[in-house]
MARDRENKE-298536 format. One record per residue: residue number from 1; residue in three letters; x, y, z of N, C-alpha, C in turn. Coordinates in steps of 0.05 Angstrom, whole numbers. Atoms other than C-alpha are relative to their C-alpha. Layout:
<recs>
(NUM,'ALA',(X,Y,Z),(X,Y,Z),(X,Y,Z))
...
</recs>
This chain:
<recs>
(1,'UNK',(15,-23,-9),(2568,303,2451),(11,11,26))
(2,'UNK',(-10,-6,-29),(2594,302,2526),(34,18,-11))
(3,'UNK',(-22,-15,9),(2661,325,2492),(0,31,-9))
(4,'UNK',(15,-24,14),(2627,378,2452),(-9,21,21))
(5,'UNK',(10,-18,-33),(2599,406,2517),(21,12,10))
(6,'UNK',(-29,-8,-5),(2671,404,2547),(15,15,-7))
(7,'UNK',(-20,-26,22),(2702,443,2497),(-17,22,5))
(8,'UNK',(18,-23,-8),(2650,495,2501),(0,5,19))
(9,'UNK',(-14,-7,-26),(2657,499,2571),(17,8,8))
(10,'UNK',(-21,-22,-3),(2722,509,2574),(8,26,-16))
(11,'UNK',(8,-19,17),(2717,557,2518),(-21,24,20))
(12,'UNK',(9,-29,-18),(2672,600,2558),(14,3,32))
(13,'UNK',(-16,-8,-30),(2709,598,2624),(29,12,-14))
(14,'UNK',(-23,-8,15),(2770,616,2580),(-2,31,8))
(15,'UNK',(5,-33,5),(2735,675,2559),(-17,11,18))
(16,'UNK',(16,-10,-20),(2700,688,2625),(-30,13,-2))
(17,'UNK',(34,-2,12),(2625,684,2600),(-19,8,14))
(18,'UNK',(14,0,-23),(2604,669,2663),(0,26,18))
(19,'UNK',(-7,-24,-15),(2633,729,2702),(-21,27,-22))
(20,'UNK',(10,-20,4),(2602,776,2635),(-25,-8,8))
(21,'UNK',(32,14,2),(2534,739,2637),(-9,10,30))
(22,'UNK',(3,-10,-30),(2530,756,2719),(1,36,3))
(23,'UNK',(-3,-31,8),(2550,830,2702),(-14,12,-4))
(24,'UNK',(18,-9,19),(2509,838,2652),(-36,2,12))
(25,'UNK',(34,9,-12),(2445,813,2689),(4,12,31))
(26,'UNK',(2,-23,-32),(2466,856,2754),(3,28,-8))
(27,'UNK',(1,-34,26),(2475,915,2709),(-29,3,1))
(28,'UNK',(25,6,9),(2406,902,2678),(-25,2,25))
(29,'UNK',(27,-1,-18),(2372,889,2747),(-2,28,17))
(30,'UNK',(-2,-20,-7),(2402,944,2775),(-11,37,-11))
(31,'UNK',(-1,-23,25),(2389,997,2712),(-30,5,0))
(32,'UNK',(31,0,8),(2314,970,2716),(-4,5,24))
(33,'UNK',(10,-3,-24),(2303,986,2786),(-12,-21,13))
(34,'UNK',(21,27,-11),(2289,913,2811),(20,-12,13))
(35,'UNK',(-21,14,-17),(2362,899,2848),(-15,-5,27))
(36,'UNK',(7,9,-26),(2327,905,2914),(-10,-19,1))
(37,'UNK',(5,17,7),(2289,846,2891),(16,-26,-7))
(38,'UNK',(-19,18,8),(2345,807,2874),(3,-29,19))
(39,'UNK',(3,22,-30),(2350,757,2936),(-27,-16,-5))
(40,'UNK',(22,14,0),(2282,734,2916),(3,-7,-30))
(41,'UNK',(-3,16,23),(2294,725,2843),(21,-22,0))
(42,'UNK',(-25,15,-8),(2358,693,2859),(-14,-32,9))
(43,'UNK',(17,16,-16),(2318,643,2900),(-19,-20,-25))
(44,'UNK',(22,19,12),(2262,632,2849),(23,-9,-29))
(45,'UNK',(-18,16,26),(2314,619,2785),(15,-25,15))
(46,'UNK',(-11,31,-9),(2352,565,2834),(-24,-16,4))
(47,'UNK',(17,16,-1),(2287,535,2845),(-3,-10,-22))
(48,'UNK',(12,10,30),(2271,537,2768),(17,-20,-10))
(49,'UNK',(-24,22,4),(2342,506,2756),(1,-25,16))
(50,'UNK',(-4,20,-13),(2334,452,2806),(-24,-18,-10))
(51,'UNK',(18,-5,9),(2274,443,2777),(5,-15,-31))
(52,'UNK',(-1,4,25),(2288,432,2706),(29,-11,-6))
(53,'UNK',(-29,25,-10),(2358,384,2734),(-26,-20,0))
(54,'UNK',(11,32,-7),(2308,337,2754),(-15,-11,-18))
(55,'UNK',(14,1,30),(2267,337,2695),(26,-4,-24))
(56,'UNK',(-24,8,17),(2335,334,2654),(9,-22,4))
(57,'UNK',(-10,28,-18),(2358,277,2700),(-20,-24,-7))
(58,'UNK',(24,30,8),(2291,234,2689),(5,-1,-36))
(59,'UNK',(1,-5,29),(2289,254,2611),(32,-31,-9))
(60,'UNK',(-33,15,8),(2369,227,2608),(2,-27,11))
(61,'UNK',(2,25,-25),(2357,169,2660),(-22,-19,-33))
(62,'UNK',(22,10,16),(2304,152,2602),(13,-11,-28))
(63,'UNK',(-14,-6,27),(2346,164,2541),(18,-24,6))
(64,'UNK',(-22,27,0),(2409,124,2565),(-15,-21,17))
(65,'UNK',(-4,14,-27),(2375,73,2608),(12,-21,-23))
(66,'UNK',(-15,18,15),(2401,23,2549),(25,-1,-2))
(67,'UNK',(-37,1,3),(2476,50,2551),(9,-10,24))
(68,'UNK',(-11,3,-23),(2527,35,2594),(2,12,24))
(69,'UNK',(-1,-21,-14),(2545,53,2658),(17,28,7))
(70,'UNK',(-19,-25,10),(2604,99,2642),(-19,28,-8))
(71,'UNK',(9,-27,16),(2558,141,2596),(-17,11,18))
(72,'UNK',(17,-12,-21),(2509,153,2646),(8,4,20))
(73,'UNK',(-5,-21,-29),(2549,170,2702),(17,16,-24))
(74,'UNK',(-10,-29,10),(2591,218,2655),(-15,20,-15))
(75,'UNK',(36,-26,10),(2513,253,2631),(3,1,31))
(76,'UNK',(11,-6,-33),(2510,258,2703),(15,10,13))
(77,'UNK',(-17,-23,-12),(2567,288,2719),(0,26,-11))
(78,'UNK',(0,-27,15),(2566,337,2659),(-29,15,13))
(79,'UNK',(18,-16,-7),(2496,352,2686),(-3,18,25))
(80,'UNK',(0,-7,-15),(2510,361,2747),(22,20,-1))
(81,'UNK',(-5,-19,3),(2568,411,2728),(-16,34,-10))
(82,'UNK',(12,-20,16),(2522,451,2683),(-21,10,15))
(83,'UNK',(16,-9,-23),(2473,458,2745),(13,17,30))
(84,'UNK',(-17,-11,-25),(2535,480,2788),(7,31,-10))
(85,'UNK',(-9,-17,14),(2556,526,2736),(-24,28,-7))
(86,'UNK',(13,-28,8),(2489,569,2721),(-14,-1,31))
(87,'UNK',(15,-4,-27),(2468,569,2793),(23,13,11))
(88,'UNK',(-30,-23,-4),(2537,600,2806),(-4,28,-21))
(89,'UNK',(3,-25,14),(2523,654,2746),(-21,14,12))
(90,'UNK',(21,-11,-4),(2463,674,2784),(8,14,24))
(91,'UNK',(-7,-15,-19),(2509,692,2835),(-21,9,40))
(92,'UNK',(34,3,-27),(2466,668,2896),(25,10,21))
(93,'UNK',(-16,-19,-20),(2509,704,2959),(15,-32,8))
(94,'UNK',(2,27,-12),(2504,632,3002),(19,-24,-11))
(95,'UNK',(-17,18,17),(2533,585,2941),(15,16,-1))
(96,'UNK',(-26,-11,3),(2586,641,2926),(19,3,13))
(97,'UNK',(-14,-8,-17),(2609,645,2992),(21,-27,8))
(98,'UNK',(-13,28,3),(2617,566,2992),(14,-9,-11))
(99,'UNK',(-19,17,26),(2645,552,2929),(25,26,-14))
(100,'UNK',(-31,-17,10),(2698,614,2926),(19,-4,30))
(101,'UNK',(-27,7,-22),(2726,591,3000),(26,-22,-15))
(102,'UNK',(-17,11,-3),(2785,559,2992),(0,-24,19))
(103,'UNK',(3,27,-9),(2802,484,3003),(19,-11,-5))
(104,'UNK',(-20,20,4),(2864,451,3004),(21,15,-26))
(105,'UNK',(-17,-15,14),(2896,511,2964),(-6,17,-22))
(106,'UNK',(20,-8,27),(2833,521,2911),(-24,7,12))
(107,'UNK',(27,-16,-6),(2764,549,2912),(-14,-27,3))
(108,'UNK',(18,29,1),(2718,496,2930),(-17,-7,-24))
(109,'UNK',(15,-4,19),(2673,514,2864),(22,-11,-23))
(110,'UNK',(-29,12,13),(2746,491,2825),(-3,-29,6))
(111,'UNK',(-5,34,-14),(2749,424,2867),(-26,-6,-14))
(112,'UNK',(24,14,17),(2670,410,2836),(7,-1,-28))
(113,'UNK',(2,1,22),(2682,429,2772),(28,-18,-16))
(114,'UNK',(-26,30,2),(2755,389,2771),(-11,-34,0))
(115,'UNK',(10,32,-9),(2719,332,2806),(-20,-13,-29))
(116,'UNK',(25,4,23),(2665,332,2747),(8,-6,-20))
(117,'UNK',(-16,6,28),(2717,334,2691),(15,-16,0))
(118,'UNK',(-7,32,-1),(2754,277,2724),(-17,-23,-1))
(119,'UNK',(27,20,3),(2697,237,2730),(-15,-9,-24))
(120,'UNK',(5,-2,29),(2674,247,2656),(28,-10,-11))
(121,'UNK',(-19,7,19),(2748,240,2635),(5,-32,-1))
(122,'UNK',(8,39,-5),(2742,169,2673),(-12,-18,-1))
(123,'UNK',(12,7,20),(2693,153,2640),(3,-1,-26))
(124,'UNK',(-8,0,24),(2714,167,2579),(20,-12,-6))
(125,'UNK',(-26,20,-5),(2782,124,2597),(-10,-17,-11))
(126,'UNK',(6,26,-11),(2746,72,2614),(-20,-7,-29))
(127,'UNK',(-4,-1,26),(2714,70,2549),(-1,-8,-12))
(128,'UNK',(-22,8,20),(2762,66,2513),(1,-27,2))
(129,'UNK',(-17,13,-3),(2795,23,2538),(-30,-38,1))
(130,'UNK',(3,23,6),(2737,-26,2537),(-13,-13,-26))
(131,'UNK',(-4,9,50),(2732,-19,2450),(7,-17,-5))
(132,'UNK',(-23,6,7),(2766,-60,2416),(20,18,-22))
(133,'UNK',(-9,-20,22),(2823,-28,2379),(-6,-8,-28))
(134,'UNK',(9,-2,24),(2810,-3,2317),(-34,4,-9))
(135,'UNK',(11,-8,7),(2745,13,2333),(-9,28,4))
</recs>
């Protein structure tokens, strides 16, 4: 499933989902006459998202507490991408300003979402590798 995610993820960053999805909903706020408002919705959807991480986090903390520890830190990294990822589509000023600086040659928002897919992929190494083959 964490793979399944992956692919879809990059699949929509491919096709820049995120950039229409942000567009589309500043279009929309703007069209409806409620941009000036924006700064405060902004605000209350990161709350709702932070919000409904931690409630995802206990739910999953619940689900795997029987698996290993691989699988649950790589639910926990994918979660924690997918919390980096629509709290960035919401286009908060503050996080955008943080995570499109540059860092060592990349956007700092690159360095998380790298760090997240190494972290999952190292998990998913690791694994492997402690299967036995053939299974």
């Amino acid at each position: 499933m964490i793979g399944v995610a992956l692919v879809l993820l990059g699949a929509a960053k491919l096709l820049r989902l995120q950039d229409a999805l942000t567009g589309t909903l500043r279009a929309a706020a703007q069209g409806g006459g409620w941009y000036g408002f924006h700064r405060e919705a902004q605000g209350l959807f990161a709350l709702v998202v932070v919000l409904l991480a931690f409630a995802g986090a206990v739910f999953a903390a619940r689900m795997l507490r029987q698996s290993g520890a691989g699988l649950r830190v790589a639910a926990g990294a994918l979660g924690a991408l997918l919390v980096l990822l629509v709290v960035r589509a919401a286009s908060i000023h503050a996080i955008d300003a943080w995570t499109t600086a540059e860092a060592a040659g990349m956007r700092r928002g690159w360095w998380l979402e790298a760090a997240a897919a190494a972290l999952i992929a190292g998990c998913a190494a690791a694994y492997r590798r402690s299967r036995p083959s053939g299974s």
